[in-house]
matplotlib code that plots the C-alpha trace (Angstrom):
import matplotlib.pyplot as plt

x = [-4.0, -4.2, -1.6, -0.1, 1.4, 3.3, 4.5, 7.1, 4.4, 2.4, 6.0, 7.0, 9.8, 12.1, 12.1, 12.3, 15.4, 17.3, 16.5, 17.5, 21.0, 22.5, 21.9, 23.8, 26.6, 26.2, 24.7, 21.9, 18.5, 15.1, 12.0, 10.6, 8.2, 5.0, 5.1, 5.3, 2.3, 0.0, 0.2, -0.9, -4.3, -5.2, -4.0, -1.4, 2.0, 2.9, 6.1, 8.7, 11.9, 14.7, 16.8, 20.3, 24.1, 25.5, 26.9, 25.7, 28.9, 28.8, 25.2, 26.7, 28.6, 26.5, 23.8, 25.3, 22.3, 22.2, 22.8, 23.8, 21.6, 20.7, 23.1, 21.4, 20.0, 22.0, 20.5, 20.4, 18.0, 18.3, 16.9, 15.0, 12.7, 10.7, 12.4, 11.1, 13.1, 13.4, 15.1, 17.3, 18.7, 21.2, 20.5, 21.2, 20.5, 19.3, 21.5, 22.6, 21.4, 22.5, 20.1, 21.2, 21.7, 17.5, 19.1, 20.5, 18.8, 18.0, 16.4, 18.7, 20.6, 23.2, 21.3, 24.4, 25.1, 24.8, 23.5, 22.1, 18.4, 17.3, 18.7, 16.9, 14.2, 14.2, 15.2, 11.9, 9.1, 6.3, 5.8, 3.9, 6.8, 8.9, 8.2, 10.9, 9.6, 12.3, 11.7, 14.4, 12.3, 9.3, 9.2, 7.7, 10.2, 8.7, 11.4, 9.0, 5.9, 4.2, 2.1, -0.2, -0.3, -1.6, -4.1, -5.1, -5.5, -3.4, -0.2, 2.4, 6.0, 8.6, 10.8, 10.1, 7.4, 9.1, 12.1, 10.9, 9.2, 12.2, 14.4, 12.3, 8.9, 7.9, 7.1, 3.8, 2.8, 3.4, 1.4, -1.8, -1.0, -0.7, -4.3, -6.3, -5.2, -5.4, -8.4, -6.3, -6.4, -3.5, -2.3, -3.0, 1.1, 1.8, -0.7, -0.1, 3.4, 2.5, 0.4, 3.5, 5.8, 3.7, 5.9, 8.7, 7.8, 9.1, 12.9, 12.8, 13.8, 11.0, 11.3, 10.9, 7.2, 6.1, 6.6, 5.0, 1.9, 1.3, 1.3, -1.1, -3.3, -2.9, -3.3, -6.9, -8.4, -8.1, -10.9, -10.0, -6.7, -7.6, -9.7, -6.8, -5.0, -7.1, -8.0, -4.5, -3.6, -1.2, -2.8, -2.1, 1.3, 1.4, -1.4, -2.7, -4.6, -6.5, -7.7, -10.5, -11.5, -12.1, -13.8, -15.9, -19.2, -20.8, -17.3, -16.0, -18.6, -18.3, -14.5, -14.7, -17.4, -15.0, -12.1, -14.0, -15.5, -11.8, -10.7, -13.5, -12.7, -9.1, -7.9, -6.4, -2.8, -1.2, 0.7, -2.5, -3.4, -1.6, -3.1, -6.8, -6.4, -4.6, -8.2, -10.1, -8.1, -8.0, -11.5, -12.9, -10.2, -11.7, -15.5, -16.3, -14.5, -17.5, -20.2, -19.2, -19.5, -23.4, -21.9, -20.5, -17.1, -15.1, -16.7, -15.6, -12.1, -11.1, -12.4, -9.8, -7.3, -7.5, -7.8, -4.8, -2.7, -3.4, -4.3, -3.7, 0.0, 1.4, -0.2, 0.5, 4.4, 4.5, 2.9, 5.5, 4.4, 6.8, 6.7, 4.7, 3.0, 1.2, 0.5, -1.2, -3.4, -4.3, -5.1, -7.6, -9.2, -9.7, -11.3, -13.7, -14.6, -15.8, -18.2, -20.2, -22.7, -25.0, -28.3, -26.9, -24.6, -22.2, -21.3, -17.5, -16.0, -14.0, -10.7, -11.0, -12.5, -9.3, -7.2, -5.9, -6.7, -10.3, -11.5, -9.8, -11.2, -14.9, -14.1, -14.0, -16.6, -18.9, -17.6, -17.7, -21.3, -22.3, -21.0, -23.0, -25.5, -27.0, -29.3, -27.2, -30.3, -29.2, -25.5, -26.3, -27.8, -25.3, -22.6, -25.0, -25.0, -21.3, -20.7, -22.9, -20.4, -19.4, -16.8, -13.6, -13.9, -17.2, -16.8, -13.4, -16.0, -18.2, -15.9, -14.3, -15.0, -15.5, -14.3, -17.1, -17.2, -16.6, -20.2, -19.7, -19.3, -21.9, -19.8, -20.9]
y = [-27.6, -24.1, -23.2, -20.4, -17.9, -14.7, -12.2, -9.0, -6.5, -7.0, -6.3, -3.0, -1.3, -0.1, -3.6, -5.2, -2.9, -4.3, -7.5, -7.5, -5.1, -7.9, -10.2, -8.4, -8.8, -12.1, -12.7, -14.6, -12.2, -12.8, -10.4, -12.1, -12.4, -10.5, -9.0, -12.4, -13.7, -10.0, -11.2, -14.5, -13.7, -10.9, -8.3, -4.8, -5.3, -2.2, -2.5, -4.8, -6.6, -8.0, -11.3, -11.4, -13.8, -10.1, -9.1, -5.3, -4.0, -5.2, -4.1, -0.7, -0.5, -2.1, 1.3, 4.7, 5.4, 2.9, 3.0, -0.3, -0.1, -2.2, -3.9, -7.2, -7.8, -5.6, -5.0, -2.5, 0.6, 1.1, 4.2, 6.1, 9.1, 10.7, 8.6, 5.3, 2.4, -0.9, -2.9, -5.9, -8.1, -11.3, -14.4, -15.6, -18.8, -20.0, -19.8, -23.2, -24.7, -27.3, -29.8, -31.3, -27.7, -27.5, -24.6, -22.4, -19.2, -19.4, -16.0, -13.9, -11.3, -11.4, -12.5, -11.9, -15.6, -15.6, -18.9, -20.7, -19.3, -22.8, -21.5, -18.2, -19.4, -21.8, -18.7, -17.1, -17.2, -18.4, -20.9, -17.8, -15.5, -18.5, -17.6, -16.2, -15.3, -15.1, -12.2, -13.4, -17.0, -15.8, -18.8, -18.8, -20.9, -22.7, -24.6, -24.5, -25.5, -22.1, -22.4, -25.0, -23.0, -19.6, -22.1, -23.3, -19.8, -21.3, -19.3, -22.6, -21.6, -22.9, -25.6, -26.3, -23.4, -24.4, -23.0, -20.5, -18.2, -18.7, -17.4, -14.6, -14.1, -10.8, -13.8, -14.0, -10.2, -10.9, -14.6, -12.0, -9.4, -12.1, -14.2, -10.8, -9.2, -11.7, -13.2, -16.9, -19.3, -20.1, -23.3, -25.4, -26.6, -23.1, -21.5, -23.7, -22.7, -19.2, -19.2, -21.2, -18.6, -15.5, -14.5, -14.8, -11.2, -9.4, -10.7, -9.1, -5.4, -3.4, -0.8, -3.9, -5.0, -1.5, -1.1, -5.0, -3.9, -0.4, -2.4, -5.1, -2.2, -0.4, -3.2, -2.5, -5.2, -3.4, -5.3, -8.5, -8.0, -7.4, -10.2, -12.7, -10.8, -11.6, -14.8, -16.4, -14.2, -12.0, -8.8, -9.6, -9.5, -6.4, -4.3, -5.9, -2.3, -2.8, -6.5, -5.6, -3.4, -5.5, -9.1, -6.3, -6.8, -3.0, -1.6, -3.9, -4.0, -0.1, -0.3, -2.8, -0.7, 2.1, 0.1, -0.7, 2.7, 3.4, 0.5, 1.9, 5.7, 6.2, 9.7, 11.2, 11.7, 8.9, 10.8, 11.2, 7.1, 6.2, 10.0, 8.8, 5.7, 6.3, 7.5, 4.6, 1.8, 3.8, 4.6, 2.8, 5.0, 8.4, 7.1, 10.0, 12.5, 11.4, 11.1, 14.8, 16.2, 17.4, 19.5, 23.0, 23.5, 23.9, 20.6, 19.0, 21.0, 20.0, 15.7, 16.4, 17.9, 14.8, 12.4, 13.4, 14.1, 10.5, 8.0, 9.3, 10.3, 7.4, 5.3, 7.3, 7.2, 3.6, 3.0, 4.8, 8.0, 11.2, 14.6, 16.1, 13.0, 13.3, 16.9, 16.2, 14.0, 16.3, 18.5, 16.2, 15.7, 19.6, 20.0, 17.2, 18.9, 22.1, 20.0, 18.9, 16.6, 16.0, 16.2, 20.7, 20.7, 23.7, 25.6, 25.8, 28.6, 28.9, 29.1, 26.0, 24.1, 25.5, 23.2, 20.2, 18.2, 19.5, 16.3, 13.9, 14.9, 15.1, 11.5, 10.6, 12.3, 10.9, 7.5, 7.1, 8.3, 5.9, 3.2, 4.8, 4.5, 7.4, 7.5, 8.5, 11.4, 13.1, 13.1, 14.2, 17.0, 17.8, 17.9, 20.3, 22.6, 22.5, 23.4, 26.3, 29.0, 32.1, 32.2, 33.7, 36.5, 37.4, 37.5, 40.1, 42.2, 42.2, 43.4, 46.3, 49.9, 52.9, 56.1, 58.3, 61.8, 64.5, 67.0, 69.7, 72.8, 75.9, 79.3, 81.2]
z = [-18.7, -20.1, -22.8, -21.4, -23.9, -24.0, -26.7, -26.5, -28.0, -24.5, -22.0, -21.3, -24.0, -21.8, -19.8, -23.0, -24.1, -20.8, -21.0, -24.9, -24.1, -21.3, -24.2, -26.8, -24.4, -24.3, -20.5, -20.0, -19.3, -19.1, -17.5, -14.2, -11.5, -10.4, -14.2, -15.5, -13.0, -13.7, -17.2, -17.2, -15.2, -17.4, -15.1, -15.9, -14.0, -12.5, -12.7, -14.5, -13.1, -14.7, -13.8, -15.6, -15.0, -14.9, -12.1, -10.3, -11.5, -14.8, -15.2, -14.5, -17.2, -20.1, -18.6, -18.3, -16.3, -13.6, -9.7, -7.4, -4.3, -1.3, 1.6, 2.1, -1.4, -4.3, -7.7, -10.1, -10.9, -14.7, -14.6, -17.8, -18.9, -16.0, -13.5, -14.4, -13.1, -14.5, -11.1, -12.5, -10.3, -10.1, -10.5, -6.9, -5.4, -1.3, 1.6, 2.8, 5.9, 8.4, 8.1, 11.6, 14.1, 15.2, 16.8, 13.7, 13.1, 9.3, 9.0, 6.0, 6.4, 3.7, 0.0, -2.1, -3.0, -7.2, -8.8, -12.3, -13.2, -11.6, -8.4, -8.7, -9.4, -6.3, -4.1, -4.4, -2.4, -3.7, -7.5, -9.4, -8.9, -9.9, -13.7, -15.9, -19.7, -22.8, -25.3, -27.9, -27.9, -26.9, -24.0, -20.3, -18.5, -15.4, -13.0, -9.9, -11.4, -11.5, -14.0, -12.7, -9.2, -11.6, -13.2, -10.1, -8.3, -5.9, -3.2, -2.8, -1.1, -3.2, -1.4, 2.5, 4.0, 7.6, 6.3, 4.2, 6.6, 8.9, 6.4, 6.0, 7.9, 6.1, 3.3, 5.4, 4.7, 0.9, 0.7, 2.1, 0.1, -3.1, -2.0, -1.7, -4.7, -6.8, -5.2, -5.4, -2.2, 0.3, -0.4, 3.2, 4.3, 3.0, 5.4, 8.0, 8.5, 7.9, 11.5, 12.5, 12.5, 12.4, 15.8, 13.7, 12.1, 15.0, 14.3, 10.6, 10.4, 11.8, 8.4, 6.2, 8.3, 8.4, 4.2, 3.6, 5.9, 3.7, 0.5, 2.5, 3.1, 0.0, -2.8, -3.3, -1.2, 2.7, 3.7, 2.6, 3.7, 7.0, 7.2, 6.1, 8.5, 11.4, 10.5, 10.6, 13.5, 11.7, 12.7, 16.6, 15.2, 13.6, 15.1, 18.6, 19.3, 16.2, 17.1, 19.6, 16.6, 14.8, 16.6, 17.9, 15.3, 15.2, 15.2, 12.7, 10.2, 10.3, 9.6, 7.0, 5.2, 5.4, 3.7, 0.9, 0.3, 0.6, -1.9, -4.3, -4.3, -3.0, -3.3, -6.4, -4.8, -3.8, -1.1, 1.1, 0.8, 4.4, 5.8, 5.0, 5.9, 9.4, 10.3, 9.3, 11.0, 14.1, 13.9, 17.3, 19.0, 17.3, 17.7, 20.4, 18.1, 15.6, 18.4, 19.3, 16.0, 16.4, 19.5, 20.0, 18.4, 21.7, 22.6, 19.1, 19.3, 23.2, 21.9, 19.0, 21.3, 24.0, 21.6, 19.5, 22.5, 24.1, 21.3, 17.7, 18.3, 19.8, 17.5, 14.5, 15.5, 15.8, 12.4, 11.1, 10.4, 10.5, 12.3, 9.4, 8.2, 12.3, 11.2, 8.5, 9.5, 12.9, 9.9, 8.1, 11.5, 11.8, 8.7, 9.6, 12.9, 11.2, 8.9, 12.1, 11.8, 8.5, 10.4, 10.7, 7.9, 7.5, 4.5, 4.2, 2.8, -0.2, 1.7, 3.1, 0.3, -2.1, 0.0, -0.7, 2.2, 1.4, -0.9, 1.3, 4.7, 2.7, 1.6, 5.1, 6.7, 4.2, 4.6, 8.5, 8.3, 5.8, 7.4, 10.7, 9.3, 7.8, 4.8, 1.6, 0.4, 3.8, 3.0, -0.5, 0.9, 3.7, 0.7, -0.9, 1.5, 2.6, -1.2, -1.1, -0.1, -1.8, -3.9, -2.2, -5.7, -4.3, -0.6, -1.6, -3.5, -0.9, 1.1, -0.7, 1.1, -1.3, 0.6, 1.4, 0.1, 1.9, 2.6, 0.4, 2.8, 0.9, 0.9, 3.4]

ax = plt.figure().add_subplot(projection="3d")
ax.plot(x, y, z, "-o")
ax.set_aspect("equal")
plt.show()
């Protein structure tokens, strides 16, 4: 087995100044789960969490600068320099269950219940998250048998996966999420009772799904995602408009090839990653918006119009998305329509291609033609040309009137 080591120079400071203050006040602390795991497979963790014996309120008051939040799960934001947050938590342990009532509901609303780090550790969902690492001994310490799982590329549910998902089906979103980023395999009792209790997802709190199926789609594998998604029957679960989409095989090769054009180049601001991708998901419900596009601009304006009215706004407001996140993408769309088709490519001018949305709607347009298709020397040159108007300095020269001189009137 692979002799899995760790040192404090490769955690984060400000984690490793939590973890190190709860000790100097004598609780026990260590840094855990997904940062743990990132490490030992060679990834960054984006973020660190803490695990500590302190209690929220006691956490409080060893950091000036820390808020309690959550209802059904409290923990701590320690909160430092430009808003970073280092989320520390209590060591809690599982909700107890009556082995003999088949009829109890065992999904959790209240986690609250504080335990041992054994019991912790035994709360959480799956063995690689399981991990808990020491700075002050410099030790990984593995009560779930994590380590072999990591080594083995392997997704196991800690304790019984019947219960597990019960307890808390968005578990299943996470267990995708987990096997697609990290390119590791389901283990097969653990996926079994995933496609168990998939129809268990629509008794956990609707807010709760709708965040787990963002970061699903957003982890950097969309496609794969999707295809885990599919294949265990998850996505009838979450998106049943989406599955004819997608077992359709021109439609869904198209839409896959978007998502990794998307995975490869998403856009520089994180705020527009659910805005471009709200287009690509629903793309079999936009296709005659982009088999319109080589026709007149009423024609392309009234498809965008009907379209939006009947099919992009409900579905947009059931994903989730807000009065001015529906906007925004109607906006995308419009800036697609005036590009047309890349067979009569249109030079945009500078006012439009100052805006924001500008580079995002671009991505797009080139994406859903690719994946149509089209040979990438034309789009090269389409993008040529839509780049080829004057700048908004020279079209305010251009226009600029000089007041004519009055004839000079001879004496007479």
């Amino acid at each position: 087995m692979t002799d899995f080591t760790l040192s404090p120079d490769q955690m984060d400071p400000d984690a490793l100044f939590v973890v190190r203050q709860l000790q100097r006040h004598r609780h026990t602390a260590y840094m855990v789960g997904g940062s743990i795991r990132d490490l030992l497979v060679g990834r960054t963790p984006k973020d660190y969490d803490v695990s500590t014996s302190a209690t929220p309120r006691e956490i409080r008051r060893i950091f000036n600068y820390a808020r309690v939040i959550g209802r059904r799960f409290k923990l701590v934001h320690v909160v430092f320099k430009n808003n970073k947050i280092i989320e520390t938590s209590t060591f809690r342990k599982a909700p107890e269950h009556d082995q003999n009532d088949e009829a109890e509901d065992l999904l959790i609303r209240d986690d609250n219940l504080y335990g041992t780090p054994e019991e912790d550790a035994f709360r959480r969902d799956f063995t690689i998250n399981g991990l808990f690492y020491d700075p002050r001994t410099e030790r990984i310490i593995d009560f779930v048998n994590g380590l072999p799982d990591i080594e083995a590329r392997l997704i196991r549910c800690i304790g019984d996966p019947d219960i597990r998902f019960q307890e808390d089906p968005v578990r299943i979103l996470r267990a995708l999420r987990f096997a697609a980023k990290l390119d590791f395999t389901i283990e097969e009792n653990t996926l079994h009772h995933m496609q168990l209790h998939r129809d268990q997802l629509k008794l956990a709190a609707p807010r709760r799904v709708r965040d787990e199926t963002w970061k699903l789609l957003l982890c950097g594998k969309a496609s794969t995602c999707v295809n885990l998604a599919q294949s265990t029957g998850v996505l009838h679960m979450l998106a049943p408009e989406l599955v004819p989409s997608f077992e359709d095989p021109r439609l869904g090769a198209q839409i896959h090839a978007m998502l990794q054009m998307f995975d490869d180049g998403p856009p520089e601001d994180p705020r527009l990653f659910t805005i471009l991708m709200a287009p690509i998901l629903f793309y079999a419900q936009l296709e005659p918006l982009w088999d319109d596009l080589d026709g007149a601009w009423k024609t392309r304006n009234d498809t965008l119009e009907v379209l939006s009215r009947e099919t992009l706004e409900p579905m947009l407001l059931r994903f989730g998305f807000s009065k001015f996140e529906r906007a925004v993408v109607r906006d995308l769309l419009q800036i697609v329509i005036r590009l047309g088709h890349p067979e009569n490519p249109v030079t945009m001018p500078e006012r439009i291609r100052e805006r924001p949305l500008f580079p995002a709607a671009l991505r797009l347009w080139e994406w859903t033609w690719a994946a149509r298709g089209l040979p990438e020397d034309l789009l090269v040159r389409a993008n040529l040309v839509v780049h080829q108007g004057r700048t908004a300095t020279a079209v305010r020269r251009r226009r600029r009137r000089h007041p004519r001189r009055k004839p000079e009137v001879s004496p007479s």
